[in-house]
Residue, then its C-alpha position, 0 to 999 in steps of 0.5 A: x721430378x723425382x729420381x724415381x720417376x719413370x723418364x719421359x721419353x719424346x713420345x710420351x711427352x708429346x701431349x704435354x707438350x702440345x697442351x702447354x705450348x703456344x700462347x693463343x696469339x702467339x706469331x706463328x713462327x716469332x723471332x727465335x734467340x739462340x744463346x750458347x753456353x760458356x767458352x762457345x759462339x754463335x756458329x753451335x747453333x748452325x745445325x739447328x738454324x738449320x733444322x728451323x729453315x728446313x721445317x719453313x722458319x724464315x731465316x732473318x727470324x733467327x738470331x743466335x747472339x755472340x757474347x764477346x767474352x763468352x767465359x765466366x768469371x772465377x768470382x762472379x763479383x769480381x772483375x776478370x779480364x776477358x771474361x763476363x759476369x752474369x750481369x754484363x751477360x744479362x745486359x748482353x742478352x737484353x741489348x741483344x733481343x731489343x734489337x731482335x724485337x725492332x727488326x722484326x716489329x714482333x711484340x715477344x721473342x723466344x729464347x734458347x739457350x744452351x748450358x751458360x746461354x740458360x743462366x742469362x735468360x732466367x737472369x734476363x726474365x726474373x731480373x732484366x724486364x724480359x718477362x714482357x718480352x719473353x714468350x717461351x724459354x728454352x733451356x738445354x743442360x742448363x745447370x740451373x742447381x748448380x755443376x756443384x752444391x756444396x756449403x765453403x766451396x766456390x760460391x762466388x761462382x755462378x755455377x755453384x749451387x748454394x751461391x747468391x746468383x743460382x740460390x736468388x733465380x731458384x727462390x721460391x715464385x709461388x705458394x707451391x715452391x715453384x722455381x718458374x713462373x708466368x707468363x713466359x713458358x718454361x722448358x727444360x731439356x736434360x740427359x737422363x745420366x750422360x751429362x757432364x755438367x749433372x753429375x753426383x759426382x765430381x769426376x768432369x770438374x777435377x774432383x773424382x770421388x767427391x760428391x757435387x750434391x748435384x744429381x742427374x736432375x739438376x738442369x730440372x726447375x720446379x714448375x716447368x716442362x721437364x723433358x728428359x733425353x735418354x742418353x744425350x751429352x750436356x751440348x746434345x740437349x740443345x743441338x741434337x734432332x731430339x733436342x730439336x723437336x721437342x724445342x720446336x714441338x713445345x714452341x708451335x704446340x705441333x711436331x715438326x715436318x722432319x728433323x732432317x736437314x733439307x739441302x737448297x741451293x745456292x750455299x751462300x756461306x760467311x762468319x767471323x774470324x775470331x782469335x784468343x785472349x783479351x785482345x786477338x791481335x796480341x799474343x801475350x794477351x792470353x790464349x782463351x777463346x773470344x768471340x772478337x774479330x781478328x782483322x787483318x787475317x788472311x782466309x783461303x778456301x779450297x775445294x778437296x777431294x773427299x777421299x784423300x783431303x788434297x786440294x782440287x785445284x787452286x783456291x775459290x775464295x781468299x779473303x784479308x778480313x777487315x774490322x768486322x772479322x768478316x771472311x765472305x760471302x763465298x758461294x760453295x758448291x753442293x756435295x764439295x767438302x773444304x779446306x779453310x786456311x787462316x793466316x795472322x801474325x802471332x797465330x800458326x797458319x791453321x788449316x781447318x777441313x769441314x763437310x760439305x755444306x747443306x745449306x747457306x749459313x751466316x755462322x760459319x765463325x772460325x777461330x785462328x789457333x796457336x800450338x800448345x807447349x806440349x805439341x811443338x816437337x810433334x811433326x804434325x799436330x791434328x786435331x779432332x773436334x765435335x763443337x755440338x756434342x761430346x764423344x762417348x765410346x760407349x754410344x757412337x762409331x768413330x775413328x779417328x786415323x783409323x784408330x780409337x779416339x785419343x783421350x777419350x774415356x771408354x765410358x760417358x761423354x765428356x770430351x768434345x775434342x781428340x788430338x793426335x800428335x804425328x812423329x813422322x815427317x811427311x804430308x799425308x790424307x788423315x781421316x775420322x768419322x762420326x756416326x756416319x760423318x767422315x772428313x778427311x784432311x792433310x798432315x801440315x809440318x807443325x815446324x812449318x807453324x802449321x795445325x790442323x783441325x778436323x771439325x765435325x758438323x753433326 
């Protein structure tokens, strides 16, 4: 794929896409791994578990993985604390889909894989034995040249495109210069421009004005199906319905029935409460994300009203999570948005609204918080959050307390996330909306050891 050529839409690719997807003896609906990129979880791919159930996968087929330590390393041969090489990842990775592959006695899986979640597949597939056991390899925004190419600078990191990690997966396969090779079936999703992570330009890693040597076609391999999306953000390649169809058209080798998110009943909802730093339970341990249990914290759920974030009543479930990090299960009721109370020692009590639920979901992980320095003088500290995609102000229709996002770029998608610090005292409703989503949530006292999240589903 050059820069000249024309960009592949979703219909144009369609063909393609059929005429190279599915193995003639391929299980009809295989066991579907879900691999998230760096510094995420499990709970991203809740929206496209979804989208898979909804279109008739059976959900014990669709396993998305956790990575304790979901960070890279600075120095990939270096040993970090609590952060993951691409070694450790690609072991993660194999123990992962050999247990998939035992539960449900299928022969192969199919992998997908987000941003990081990409380089431990192709690490997997060329170096791990997952040739045999992979059918099809998805990848969505992975930086498979690099997010920077550059000769002396940060090679050592497996994100650097001259480094030994992304040099040695890139090497040649076949006589025509490949970068992929049978059997496994090789798909890459990427932006046509709105990619942070494919830029020829530094700005998104703190280096505006210096060239990456990397372009918009990075996430690109040789010998694949390349599709682009025109106008997604780097998460969007993997979490929008585009995303979505074109994952389940090149599996299947037929469009799905609808992208849209079918609602069933009951909501059956669970996951992980999960903490920060090397160990969740020590503050001094650091403030990075994990993906490890935070036992002993406390869970309340209320239900709220849609309009004004105010608790309808008294709580519907409360819960001290044990070992595992467990909150549920809790049965949520169709149509009802709520409001989820974490409380542990060490961390703010942390109040996080969400949409209302469309389906049952094992995903639902939720992560305890602790103020930053600069928010502690604040009356109230909220947070505006988007884990599956970016906000660009230049695309989508958002608000937030009424007002433009803050800290939003007007142009490009590169922020997930938008805070507003409050300096006047009182509890009142605060809202954003999303592209049609909208939640609506209260203003807690941070001098109380209160935050507050707004996450956004879509």
């Amino acid at each position: 794929m050059t820069s000249r050529r024309t960009l592949l839409s979703v219909v144009a690719s369609s063909l393609l896409l059929a005429a190279c997807a599915t193995a003639p003896n391929l299980d009809p609906q295989p066991p579907i791994v879900f691999v998230h990129g760096n510094g995420d979880s499990a709970s991203i791919w809740q929206s496209t578990v979804w989208r898979f159930e909804s279109n008739g996968w059976p959900r014990e087929r669709l396993h998305a993985i956790d990575l304790p330590y979901p960070l890279a390393r600075d120095d990939d041969g270096k040993a970090q604390p609590g952060r993951t090489s691409t070694a450790e990842h690609m072991a993660y990775l194999k123990a992962e889909v050999d247990k998939v592959l035992q539960a449900t006695g299928a022969r192969q899986v199919v992998l997908v894989g987000n941003s990081r979640g990409g380089n431990a597949i192709r690490n997997y597939i060329y170096n791990g034995g997952g040739a045999a056991r992979v059918s099809h390899a998805i990848l969505g925004g992975t930086p498979n040249h690099g997010v920077w190419a550059t000769k002396g600078f940060r090679e050592a990191n497996e994100f650097s495109g001259t480094g030994p990690f992304l040099t040695g997966l890139n090497a040649p396969k076949n006589a025509a210069g490949d970068e992929v090779s049978g059997p496994v079936k090789w798909l890459t999703l990427r932006s046509d421009n709105n990619d942070k992570f494919a830029q020829p330009d530094g700005l998104w890693i703190g280096a505006k004005g210096t060239p990456t040597n990397v372009t918009y076609e990075g996430p690109a391999l040789k010998g694949a199906t390349n599709l682009v999306l025109p106008r997604v953000d780097h998460r969007e390649t993997s979490f929008s319905p585009a995303a979505f169809e074109a994952t389940y058209r090149f599996i299947t080798g037929r469009a799905p029935q609808s992208s849209t998110i079918q609602s069933e009943t009951p909501v059956v909802l669970n996951g992980k409460i999960t903490g920060l730093g090397l160990r969740p339970t020590d503050p001094a341990s650091g403030n990075y994300s994990n993906n490890l249990p935070l036992p002993g914290a406390q869970l309340t759920v209320y239900a709220t009203d849609a309009a004004t974030g105010a608790r309808l009543g008294n709580a519907v479930h409360s819960k001290t999570v044990g070992a595992d990090g467990l909150w549920g299960p809790f049965t949520a009721q169709p149509g009802t948005p709520y409001e989820f109370v974490i409380s542990a020692p060490g961390y703010a009590t942390t109040h996080i609204y969400r949409s209302p639920f469309a389906r049952s979901s094992q995903l639902i992980h939720m992560r305890a918080d602790r103020p930053a320095e600069a928010d502690k003088s604040a009356r109230s500290s909220v947070t505006l959050t988007r884990p599956r995609g970016y906000f660009d102000a230049t695309r989508d229709k958002m608000s937030f307390d009424g007002k433009a996002l803050p800290g939003v770029p007007p142009s490009g998608a590169g922020v997930s996330s938008s805070k507003i610090n409050l300096s006047q005292d009182g509890v009142r409703p605060i809202a954003a909306e999303f592209n049609g989503e909208k939640i609506t949530g209260r203003t807690w006292p941070m001098a109380e050891g209160h935050l507050v999240v707004l996450e956004l589903t879509y």
